[in-house]
C-alpha positions as CSV (number, residue, x, y, z in Angstrom):
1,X,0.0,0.0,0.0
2,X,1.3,3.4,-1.3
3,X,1.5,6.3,1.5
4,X,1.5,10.0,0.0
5,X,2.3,12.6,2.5
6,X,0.9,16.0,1.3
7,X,3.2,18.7,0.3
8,X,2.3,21.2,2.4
9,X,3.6,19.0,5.3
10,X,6.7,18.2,3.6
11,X,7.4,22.2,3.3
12,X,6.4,22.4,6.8
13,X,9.1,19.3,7.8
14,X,11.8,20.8,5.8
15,X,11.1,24.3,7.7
16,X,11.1,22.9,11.0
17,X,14.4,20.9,11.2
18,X,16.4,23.8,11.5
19,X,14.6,24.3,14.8
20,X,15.2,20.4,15.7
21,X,18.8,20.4,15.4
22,X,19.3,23.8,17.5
23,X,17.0,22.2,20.4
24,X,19.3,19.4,19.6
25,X,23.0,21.2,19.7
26,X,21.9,23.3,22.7
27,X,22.8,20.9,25.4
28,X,26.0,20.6,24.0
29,X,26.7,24.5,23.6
30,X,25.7,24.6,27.0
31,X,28.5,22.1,28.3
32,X,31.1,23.6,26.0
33,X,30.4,27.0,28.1
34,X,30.4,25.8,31.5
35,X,33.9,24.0,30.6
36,X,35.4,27.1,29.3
37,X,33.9,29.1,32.6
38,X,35.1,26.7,34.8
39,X,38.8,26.2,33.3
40,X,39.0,30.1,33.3
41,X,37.7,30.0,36.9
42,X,39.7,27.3,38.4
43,X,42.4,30.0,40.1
44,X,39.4,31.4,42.1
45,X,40.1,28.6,44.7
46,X,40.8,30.6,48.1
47,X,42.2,29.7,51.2
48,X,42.0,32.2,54.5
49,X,44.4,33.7,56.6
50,X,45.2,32.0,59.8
51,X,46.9,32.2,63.3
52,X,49.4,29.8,64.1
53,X,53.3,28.4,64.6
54,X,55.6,28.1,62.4
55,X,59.0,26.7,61.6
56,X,61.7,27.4,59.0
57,X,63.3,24.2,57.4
58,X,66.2,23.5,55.6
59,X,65.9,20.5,53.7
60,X,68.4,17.9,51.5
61,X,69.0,14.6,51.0
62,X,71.2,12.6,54.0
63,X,73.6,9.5,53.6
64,X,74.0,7.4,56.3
65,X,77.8,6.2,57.4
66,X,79.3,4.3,60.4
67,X,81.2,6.4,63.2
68,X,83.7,3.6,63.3
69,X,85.5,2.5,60.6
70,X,88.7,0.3,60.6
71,X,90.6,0.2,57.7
72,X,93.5,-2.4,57.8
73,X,96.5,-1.3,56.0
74,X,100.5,-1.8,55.7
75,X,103.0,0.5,56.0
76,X,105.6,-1.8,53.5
77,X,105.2,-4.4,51.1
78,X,104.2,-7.9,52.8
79,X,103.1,-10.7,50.9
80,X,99.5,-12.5,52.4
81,X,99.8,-16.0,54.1
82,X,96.6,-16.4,55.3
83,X,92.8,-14.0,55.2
84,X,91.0,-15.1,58.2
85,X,87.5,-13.3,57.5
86,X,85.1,-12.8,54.6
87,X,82.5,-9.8,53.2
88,X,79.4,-10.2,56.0
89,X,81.4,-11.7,58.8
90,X,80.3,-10.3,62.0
91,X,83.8,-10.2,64.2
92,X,84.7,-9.3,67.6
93,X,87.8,-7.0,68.7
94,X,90.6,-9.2,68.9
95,X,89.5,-11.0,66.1
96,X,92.3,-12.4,64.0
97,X,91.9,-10.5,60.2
98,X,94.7,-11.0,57.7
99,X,98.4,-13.0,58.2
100,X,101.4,-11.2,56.5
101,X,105.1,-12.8,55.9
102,X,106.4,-9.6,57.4
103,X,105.0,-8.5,60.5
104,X,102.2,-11.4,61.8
105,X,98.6,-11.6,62.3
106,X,96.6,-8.4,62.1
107,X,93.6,-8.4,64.4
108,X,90.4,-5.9,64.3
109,X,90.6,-2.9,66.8
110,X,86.6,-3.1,67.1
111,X,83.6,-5.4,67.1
112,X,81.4,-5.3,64.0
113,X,81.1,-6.4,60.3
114,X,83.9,-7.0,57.2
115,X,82.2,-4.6,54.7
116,X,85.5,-5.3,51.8
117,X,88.3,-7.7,51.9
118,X,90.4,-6.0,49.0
119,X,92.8,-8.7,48.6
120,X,93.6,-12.8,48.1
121,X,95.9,-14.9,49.8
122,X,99.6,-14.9,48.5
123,X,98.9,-11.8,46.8
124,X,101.7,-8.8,47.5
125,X,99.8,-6.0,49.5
126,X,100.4,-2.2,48.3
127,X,101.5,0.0,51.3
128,X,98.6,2.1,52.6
129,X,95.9,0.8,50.7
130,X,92.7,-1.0,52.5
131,X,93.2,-4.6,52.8
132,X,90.0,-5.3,55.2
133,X,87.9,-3.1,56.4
134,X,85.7,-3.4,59.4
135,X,82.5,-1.6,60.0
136,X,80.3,-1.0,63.5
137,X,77.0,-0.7,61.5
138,X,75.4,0.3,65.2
139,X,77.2,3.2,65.2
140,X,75.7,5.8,62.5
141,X,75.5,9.3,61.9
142,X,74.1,11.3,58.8
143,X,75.7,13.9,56.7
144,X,73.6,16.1,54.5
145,X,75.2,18.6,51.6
146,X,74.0,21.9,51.3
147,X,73.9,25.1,49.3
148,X,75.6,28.6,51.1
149,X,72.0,29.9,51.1
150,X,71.0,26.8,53.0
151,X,74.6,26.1,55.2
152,X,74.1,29.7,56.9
153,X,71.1,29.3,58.7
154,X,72.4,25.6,60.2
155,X,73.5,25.8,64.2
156,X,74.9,23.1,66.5
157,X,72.0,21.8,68.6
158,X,69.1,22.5,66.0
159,X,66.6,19.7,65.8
160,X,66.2,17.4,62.4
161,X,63.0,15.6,60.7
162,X,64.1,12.2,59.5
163,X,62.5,10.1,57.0
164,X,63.9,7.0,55.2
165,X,61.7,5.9,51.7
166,X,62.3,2.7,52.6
167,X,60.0,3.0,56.1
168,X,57.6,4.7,54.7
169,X,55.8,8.2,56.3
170,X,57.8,7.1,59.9
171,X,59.7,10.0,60.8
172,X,62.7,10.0,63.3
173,X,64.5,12.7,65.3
174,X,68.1,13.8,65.1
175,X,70.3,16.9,66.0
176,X,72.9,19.1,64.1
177,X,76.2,18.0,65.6
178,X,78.3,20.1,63.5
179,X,78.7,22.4,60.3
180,X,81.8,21.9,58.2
181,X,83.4,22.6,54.6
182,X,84.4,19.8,52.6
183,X,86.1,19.6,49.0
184,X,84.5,22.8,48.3
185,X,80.7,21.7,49.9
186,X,78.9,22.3,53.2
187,X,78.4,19.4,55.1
188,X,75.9,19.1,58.3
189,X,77.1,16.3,59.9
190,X,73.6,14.4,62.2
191,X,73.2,12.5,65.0
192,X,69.7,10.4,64.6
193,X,68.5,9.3,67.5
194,X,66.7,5.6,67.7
195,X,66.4,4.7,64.0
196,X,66.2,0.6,63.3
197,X,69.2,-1.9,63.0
198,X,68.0,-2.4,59.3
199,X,69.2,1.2,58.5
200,X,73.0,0.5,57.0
201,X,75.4,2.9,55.6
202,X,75.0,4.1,52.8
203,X,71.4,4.6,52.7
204,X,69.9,8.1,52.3
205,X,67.3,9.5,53.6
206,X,65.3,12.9,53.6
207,X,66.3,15.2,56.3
208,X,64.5,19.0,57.3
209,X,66.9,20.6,59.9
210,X,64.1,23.2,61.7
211,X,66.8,26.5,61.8
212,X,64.0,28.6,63.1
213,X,60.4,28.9,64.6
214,X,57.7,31.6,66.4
215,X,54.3,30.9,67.4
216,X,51.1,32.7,67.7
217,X,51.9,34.7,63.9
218,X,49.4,35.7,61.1
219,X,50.1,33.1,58.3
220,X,49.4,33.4,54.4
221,X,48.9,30.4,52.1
222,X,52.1,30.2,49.7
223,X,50.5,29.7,46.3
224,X,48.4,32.9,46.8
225,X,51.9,35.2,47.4
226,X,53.3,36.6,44.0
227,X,56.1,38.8,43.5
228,X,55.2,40.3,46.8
229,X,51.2,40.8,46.4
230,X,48.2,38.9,47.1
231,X,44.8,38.6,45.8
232,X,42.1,39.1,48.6
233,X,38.3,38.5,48.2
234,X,36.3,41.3,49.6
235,X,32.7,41.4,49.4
236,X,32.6,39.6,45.8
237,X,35.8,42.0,44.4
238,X,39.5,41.1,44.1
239,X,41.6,43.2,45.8
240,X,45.6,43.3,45.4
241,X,47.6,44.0,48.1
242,X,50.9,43.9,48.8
243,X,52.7,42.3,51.8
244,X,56.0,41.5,53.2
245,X,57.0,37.9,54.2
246,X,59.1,36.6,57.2
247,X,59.7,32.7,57.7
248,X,58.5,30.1,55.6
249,X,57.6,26.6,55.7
250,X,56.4,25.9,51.8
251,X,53.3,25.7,53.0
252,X,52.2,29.2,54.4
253,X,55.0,32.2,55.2
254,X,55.1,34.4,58.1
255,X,53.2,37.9,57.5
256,X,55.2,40.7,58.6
257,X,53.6,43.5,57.5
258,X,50.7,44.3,54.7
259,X,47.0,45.7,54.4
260,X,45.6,42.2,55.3
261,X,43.9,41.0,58.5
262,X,43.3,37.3,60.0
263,X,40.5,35.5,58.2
264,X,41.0,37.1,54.8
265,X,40.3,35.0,51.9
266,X,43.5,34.5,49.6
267,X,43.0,33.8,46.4
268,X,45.3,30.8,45.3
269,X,47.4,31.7,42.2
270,X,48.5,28.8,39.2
271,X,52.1,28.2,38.7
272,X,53.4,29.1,35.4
């Protein structure tokens, strides 16, 4: 059976479509304009002034070493006769080490582990170079490498955030023995205080050495200071005031002076 569909309705379909397809697109023009609103809006995340305690931190990465470290060596040629000890072996002072054809049997000053046995027996040592080495793996310290910048604001006595990757978010507690030049670099050289067995020399770990602190100051979020100004909301309008800085903890700095007051919304800026 044969359908005809008058004209006039055909005229009437053609005429309409237009219309279907805007209803159609408008959903779509309507997510495509929220997007760009809310990508050009996404730095209009604030955060508010607070009250609070603050401490300066100078941070780098730490690599943990032995305090006692016995390095067996000659003064003349000797020829071996006998190596007592292996890498790993845990020995006790006294213990007999290497046997020369000059001068005896060599024994270890200390009680810990052989960490390198450099040479083989019968072979013809080389004067003052390490034939074994014996390490007290209980007895560790950190050193920690840093920048001028960083080196000037370290003290004797300053406390020290520890954290090894390979404990996870466990933090441990150590203090700044000394500051010291070395080979052209600043080492901080760091007493840890109760950190596990299974931490061996060698090892690194993050260290913040706390070089200053106050309580009770007005804080600003980092990511809203820029070049020395600030974006505050005020009753729906940015304002842009600038503001001087003290200490810092990258997190939030110090407010020392500026047109701003506690509870002040900050606008947070985008790195670029």
């Amino acid at each position: 059976m044969k359908i005809s569909i008058p004209f006039d309705q055909i005229i009437q379909r053609v005429k309409d479509r237009p219309k279907l397809l805007l209803w159609g697109l408008l959903p779509i023009l309507l997510l495509f304009v929220f997007l760009i609103w809310r990508s050009r809006n996404s730095n209009s995340d604030t955060s508010e002034i607070i009250q609070g305690s603050i401490i300066e931190s100078v941070y780098g990465l730490a690599t943990v070493s032995s305090s006692e470290v016995y390095h067996l060596r000659v003064a003349i040629p000797s020829a071996i006769r006998k190596i007592f000890v292996e890498e790993g072996d845990q020995v006790k002072e006294g213990t007999p080490l290497v046997e020369f054809d000059s001068f005896g049997t060599m024994r270890s000053p200390l009680e810990g582990v052989v960490t390198n046995v450099a040479y083989e027996t019968k072979e013809t040592v080389v004067p003052q170079t390490p034939v074994v080495t014996v390490m007290d793996l209980r007895k560790r310290y950190l050193t920690v490498s840093l920048e001028e910048k960083g080196a000037v604001k370290v003290k004797k006595g300053q406390k020290v955030r520890i954290r090894f990757e390979a404990l996870g978010e466990k933090k441990f507690e150590g203090e700044v023995k000394s500051v010291y030049p070395a080979d052209g670099q600043f080492q901080v050289h760091i007493v840890p205080v109760g950190i596990p067995t299974e931490i061996l020399p060698g090892m690194t770990a993050d260290v913040a050495i706390e070089t200053s602190s106050k309580e009770n100051v007005i804080l600003i979020p980092i990511k809203g200071i820029k070049s020395g100004k600030v974006k505050v909301l005020e009753n729906g309008k940015v304002r842009v005031k600038d503001i001087e800085i003290g200490l810092s903890n990258g997190e939030y700095a110090e407010l020392v002076s500026g047109e701003v007051r506690l509870g002040d919304k900050v606008l947070l800026q985008e790195d670029k």
